[in-house]
N, C-alpha and C positions, 0 to 999 in steps of 0.2 A: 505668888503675887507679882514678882516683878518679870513674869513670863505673861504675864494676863496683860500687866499693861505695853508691853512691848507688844503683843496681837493686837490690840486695840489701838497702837499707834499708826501699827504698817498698813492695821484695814481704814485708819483716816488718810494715810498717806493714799494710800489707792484708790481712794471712792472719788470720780468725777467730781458726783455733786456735794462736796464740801468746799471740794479747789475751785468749784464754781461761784458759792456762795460769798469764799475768800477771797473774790474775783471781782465781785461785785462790790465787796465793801471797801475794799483799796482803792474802786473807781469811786466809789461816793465821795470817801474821805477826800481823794484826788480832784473832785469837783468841788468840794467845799473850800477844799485850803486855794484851789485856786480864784476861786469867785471870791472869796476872801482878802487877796493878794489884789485884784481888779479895782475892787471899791473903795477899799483902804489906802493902799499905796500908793496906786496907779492914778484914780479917778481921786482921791482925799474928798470921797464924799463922808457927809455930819456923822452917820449914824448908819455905815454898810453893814452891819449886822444881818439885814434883810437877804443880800447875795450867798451867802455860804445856808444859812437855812433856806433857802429854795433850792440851791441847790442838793440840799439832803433830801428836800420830799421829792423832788423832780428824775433823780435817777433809780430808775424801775428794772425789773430783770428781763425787760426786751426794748429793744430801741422802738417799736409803735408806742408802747403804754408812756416811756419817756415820751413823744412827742405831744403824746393826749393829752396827758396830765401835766407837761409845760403850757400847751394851750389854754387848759382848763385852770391851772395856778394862777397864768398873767391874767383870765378875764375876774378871778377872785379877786385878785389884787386889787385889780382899779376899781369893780363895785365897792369894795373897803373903803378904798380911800377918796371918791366920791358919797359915800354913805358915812364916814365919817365927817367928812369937811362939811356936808349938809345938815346933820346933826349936830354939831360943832357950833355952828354958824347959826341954830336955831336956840340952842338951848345954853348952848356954852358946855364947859367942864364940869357939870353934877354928877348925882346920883340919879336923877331921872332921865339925861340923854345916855348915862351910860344902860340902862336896863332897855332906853328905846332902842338903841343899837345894836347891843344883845338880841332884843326881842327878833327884828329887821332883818339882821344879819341869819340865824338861824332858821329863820321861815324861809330864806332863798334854797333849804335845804329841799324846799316843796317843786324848785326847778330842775327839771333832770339834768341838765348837760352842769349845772351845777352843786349839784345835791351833793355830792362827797366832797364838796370845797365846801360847805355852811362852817366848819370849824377854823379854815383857814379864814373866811371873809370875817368870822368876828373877833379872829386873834388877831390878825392885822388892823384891822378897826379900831379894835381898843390900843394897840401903838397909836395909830395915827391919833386917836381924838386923846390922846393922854400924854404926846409928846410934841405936838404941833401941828394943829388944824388950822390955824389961821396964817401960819408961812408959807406961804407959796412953793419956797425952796424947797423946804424938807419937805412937802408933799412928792416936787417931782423925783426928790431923792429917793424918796419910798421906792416908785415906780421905777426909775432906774437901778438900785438895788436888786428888784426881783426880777427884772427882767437880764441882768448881768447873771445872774444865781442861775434862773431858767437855761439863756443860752448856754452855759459853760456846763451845764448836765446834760443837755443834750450834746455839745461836743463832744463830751468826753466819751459817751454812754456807744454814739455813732462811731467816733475814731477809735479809740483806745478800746480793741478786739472787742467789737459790738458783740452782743452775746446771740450764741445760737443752741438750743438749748436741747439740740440733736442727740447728743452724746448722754445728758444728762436722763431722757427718757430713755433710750437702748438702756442706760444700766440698769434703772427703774423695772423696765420688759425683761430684763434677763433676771435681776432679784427673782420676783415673781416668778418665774422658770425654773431655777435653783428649787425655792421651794416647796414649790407641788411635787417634783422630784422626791426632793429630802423627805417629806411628806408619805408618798408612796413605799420611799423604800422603810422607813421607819414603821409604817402599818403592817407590811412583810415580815419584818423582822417580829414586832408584837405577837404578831397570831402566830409565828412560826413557835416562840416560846410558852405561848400559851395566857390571852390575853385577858383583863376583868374589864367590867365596866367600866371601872376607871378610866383606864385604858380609852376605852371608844370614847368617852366624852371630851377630852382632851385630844383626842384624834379631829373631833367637830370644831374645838374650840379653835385648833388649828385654823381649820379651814375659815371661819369667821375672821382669824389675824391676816390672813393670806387676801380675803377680802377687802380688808383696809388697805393692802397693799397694793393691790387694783386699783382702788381708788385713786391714790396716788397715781400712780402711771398716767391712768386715763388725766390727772391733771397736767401732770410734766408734758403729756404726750400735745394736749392743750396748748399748755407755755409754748412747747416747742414750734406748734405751727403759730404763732403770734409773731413767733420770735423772728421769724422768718416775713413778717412783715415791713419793709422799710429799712431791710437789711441789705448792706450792700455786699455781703461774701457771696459768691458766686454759689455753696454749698445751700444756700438760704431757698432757694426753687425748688430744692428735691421736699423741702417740710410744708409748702404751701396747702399743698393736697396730700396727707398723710392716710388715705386709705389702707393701704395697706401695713399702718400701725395698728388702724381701729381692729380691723381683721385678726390682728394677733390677740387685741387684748380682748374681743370675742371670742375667741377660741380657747384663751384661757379662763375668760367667766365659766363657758362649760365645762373644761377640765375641774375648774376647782367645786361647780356643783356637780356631779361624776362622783368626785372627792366625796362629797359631805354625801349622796345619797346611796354610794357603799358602805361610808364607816355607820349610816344609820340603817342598814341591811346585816351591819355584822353585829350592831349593837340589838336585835331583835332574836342572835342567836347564842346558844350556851352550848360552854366549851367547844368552839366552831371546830377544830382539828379532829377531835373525836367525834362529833357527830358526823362532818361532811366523810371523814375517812381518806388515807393516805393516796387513796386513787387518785380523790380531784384534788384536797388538801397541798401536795408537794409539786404538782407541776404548775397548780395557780398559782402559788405562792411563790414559787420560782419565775413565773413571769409576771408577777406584781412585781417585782425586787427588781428585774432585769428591765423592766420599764419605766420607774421612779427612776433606777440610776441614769438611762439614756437620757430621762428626758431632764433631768441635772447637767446632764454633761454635755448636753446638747447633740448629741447623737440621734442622726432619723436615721441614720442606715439600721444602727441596733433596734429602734423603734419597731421598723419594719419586720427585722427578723422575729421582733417579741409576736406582732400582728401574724404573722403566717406562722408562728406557733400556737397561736390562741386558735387561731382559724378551725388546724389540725386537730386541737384537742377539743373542740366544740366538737367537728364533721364525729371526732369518735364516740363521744358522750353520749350522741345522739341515736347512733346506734349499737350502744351497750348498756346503758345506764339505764337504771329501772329505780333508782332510789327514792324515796320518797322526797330527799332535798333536791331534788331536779329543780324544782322552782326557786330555789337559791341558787344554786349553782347557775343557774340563767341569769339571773339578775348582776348574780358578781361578774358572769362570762361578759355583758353586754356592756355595765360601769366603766371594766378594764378596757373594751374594747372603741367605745366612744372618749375615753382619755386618750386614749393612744392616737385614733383618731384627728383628734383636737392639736396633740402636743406633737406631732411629726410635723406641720408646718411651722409650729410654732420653735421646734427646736433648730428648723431649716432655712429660718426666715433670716433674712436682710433687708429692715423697711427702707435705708435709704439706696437699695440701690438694685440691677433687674437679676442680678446672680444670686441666691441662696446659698449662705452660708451662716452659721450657727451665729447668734445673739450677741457669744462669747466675744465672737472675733469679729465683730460691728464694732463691737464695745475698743477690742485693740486697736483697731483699723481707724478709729478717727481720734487719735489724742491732743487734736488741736480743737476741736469742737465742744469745749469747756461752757 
């Protein structure tokens, strides 16, 4: 037990995107207590409450979607607080101006450039029309409140190591690379001992996790060119146009369906080792095993070597073999072969930069890019 949580520590200790996350929430908090310290202290405005809550919804995990959604906060704000003070000023403090305000305020959810603020404009609302709609002051304090809140999250978000979210996706693309690997060498090992159906369903189920695990990437990989929007690190140019991310995580879509339309190739066969026979059985299975582990460990040179051994043992198959599983043995020969395919860029790749070198050492090579 107390060795499981000590692994479980070192792999939080080492995973970017937690130090990322834990990065992000020290700047919020750092945005908050300071827009806090602003309105309170500094400015001894009525009711600064408003600055530290803006600046919680205002700092986002790339400095453009901060700058959006400060713009789109401040123009909430003042529809509030002109929608309150007009409501206010028609009906007074009831039960019927507050449901018309409600009603008002969430139908602005039907304007695009405001539609994800409708909850903001009628939470501010109901401050305004339930703590002073008819002072003047406290109105403009409102508005200066969130606009203190807003600034000091986009400061912070901009200054204090703007996030770029490069490093974060590399780990995301190498996860993913690990294991389709671990994957292959794990299906190797199965059939080598002799595998059931069990076995192959869980081999698919895999590749459906692996899946989800694309996903992600392709979203990090997303963040990351954002993030690189209205970013001033000079590192921030190489994510604008991230083609050759998309490229990998193509390449891995195919590896991992490869994946899924082998293990549903071996799930169509019974007791695969004794029917194929130790001829093609022990040199496939020794380069399935040698090609999951390369492409773990991010190796194209061993990739390659596994590809011009598969080559070999096709060119021979084809002029010896007379089995009737020939038409299996094609199917697994061409699966392996279009993985391999796939996963030799993918384990030689360097998206941010024009030299090829493994995932791995992206991943080492930028420990500032949290």
């Amino acid at each position: 037990m107390r060795q499981r949580i000590r692994s479980k520590l070192a792999e939080r200790v080492d995973d970017p995107i937690f130090w990322s996350d834990v990065l992000q929430a020290g700047k919020t908090v750092l945005a908050a207590a300071v827009a806090w310290v602003l309105a309170a202290e500094v400015l001894e405005l009525p009711q600064p409450f408003l600055a530290p809550w803006s600046a919680l919804l205002v700092v986002h995990a790339t400095v453009y979607r901060t700058f959006a959604k400060g713009a789109q906060q401040v123009a909430a704000t003042i529809v509030a607080v002109l929608l309150a003070t007009g409501v206010g000023h028609l009906w007074g403090l009831t039960t019927a101006s507050l449901v018309v305000l409600l009603v008002l305020a969430l139908a602005l959810g039907a304007v695009p450039w405001l539609g994800t603020e409708a909850m903001t404009v009628a939470t501010t609302g109901l401050v305004v029309l339930a703590t002073g709609f008819q002072n003047d002051v406290v109105l403009v304090s409102r508005l200066l409140d969130t606009a203190i809140g807003v600034a000091v999250g986009l400061l912070v978000n901009l200054l204090v190591w703007p996030p770029l979210r490069r490093h974060t996706a590399a780990e995301a693309l190498d996860r993913v690379d690990d294991r389709i690997g671990e994957l292959l060498v794990e299906m190797a090992d199965g059939l080598g001992d002799g595998c059931q159906d069990d076995d192959v369903a869980g081999w698919i189920d895999r590749t459906r996790e692996i899946y989800g695990d694309l996903d992600h990437a392709w979203a990090l990989v997303r963040q990351a060119q954002e993030s690189a929007r209205m970013n001033p690190r000079r590192r921030a140019r190489e994510m604008k146009n991230p083609e050759r991310w998309h490229e990998l995580l193509w390449r891995m879509e195919q590896s991992v369906a490869e994946t899924r339309s082998l293990a549903r190739t071996l799930g169509g066969q019974q007791a695969h080792r004794e029917t194929w026979g130790d001829a093609f059985a022990v040199p496939w299975l020794s380069m399935l095993r040698d090609a999951g582990g390369a492409a773990r460990d991010d190796d194209p040179a061993a990739l390659m070597r596994v590809r011009r051994r598969l080559e070999a043992f096709s060119d021979d198959l084809r002029s010896t073999e007379r089995s009737p599983e020939w038409a299996i043995y094609g199917a697994l020969i061409i699966n392996l072969r279009n993985i391999i395919d796939a996963m030799d860029q993918v384990a030689a790749a360097n998206p941010a930069a024009g030299a090829l070198r493994p995932l791995s050492a992206l991943r080492r090579a930028l420990p500032s890019d949290r």
